[in-house]
C-alpha positions as CSV (number, residue, x, y, z in Angstrom):
1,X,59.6,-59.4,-21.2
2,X,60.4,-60.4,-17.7
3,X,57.6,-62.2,-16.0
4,X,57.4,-59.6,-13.2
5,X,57.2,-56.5,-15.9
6,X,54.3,-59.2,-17.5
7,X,52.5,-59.7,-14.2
8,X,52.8,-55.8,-14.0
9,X,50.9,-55.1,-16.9
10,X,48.3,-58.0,-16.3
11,X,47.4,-56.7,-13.4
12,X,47.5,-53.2,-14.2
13,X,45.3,-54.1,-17.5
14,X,42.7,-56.3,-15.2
15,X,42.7,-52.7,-12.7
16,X,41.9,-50.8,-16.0
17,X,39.3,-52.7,-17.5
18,X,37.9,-53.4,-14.1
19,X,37.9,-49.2,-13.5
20,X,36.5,-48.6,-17.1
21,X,33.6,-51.2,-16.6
22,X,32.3,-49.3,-13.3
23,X,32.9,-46.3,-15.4
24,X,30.6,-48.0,-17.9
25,X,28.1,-49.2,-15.8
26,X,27.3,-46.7,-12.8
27,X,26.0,-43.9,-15.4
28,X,23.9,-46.5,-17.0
29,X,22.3,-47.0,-13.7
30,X,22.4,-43.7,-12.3
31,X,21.1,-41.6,-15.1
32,X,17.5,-43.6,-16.0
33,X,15.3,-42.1,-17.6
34,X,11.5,-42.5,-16.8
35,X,9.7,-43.3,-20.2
36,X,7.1,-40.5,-20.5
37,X,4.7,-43.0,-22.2
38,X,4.9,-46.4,-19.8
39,X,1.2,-45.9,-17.8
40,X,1.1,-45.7,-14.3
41,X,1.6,-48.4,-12.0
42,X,-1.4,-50.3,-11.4
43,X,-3.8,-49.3,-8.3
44,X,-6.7,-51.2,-7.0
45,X,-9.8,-49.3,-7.1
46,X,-11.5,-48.9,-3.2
47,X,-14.5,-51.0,-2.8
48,X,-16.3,-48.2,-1.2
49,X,-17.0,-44.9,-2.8
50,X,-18.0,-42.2,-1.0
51,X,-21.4,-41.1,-1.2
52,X,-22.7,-39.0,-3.4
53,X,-23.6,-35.2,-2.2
54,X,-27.5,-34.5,-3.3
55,X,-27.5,-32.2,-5.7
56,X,-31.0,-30.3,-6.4
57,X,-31.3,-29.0,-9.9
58,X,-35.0,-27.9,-10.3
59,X,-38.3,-27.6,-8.5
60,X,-41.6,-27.3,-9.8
61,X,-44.5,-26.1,-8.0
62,X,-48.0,-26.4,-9.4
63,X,-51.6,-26.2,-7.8
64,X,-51.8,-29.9,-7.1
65,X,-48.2,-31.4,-6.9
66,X,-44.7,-30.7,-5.9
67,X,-42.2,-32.2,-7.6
68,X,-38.3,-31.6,-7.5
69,X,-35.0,-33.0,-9.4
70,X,-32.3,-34.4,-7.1
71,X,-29.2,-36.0,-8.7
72,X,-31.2,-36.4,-12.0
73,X,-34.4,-37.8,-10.1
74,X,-37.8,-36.3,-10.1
75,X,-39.0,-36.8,-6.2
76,X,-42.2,-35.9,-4.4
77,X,-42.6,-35.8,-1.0
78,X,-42.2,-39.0,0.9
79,X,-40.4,-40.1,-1.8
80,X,-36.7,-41.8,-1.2
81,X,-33.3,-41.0,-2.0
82,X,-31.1,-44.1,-1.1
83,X,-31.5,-43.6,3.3
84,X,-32.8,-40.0,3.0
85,X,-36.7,-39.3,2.6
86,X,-38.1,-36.1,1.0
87,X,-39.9,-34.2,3.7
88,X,-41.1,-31.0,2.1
89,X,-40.0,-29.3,-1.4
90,X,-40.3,-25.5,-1.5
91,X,-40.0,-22.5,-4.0
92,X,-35.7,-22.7,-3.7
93,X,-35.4,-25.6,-1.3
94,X,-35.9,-29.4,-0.2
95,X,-35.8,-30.5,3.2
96,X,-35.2,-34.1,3.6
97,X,-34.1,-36.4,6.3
98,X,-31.2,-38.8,6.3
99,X,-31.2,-42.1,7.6
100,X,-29.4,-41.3,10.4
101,X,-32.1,-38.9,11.8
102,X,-30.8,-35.6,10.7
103,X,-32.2,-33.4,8.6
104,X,-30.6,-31.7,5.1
105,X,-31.8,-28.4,3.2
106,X,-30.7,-28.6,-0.3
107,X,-31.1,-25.0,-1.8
108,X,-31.7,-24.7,-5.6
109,X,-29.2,-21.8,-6.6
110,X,-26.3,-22.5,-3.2
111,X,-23.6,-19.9,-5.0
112,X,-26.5,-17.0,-5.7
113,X,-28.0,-17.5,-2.1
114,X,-24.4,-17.3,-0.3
115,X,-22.9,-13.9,-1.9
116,X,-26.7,-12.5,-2.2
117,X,-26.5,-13.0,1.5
118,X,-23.0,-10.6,1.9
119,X,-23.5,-7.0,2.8
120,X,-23.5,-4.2,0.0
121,X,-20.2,-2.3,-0.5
């Protein structure tokens, strides 16, 4: 074989291999998969939560007390809730005032009270 034909087919085997390895090796990048069952990435948890809404769950009203259930805790009046102070407890509601001056009605049944509240049809 002449050296030219030889260079020839050197070089046209190094163009092949060298087409067949990108052939090889752009699906294999391309194409990943995810696997379903890695866990997510790691994410710092915030510092600060947001507070928690007050939740009144019961009230009970006798002759000689009042005494009502927020966020799992019995109160009484004067009684605190983290910066908010129980003012009065009624029947279906507790008025208390936040530390920041304002004042929040909790209502016992919310959802019952807001569509017994909408007009008959």
């Amino acid at each position: 074989m002449p050296s030219s034909a030889r260079k020839i087919s050197c070089l046209s085997l190094l163009f092949l291999a060298g087409v067949l390895g990108i052939q090889v090796a752009l699906p294999a990048k391309a194409n990943r998969i995810p696997d379903p069952m890695r866990p997510p990435p790691f994410t710092a948890i915030p510092k600060r939560r947001a507070p928690v809404p007050f939740r009144l769950t019961s009230v009970l009203i006798a002759p000689n007390r009042r005494i009502a259930t927020i966020n799992g805790q019995r109160v009484e009046p004067g009684d605190h809730l983290g910066d908010a102070t129980v003012l009065r407890i009624e029947p279906s509601r507790v008025i208390l005032r936040l530390g920041t001056g304002g004042v929040l009605t909790l209502t016992l049944y919310p959802a019952l009270l807001r569509s017994s509240s909408r007009s008959p049809r």
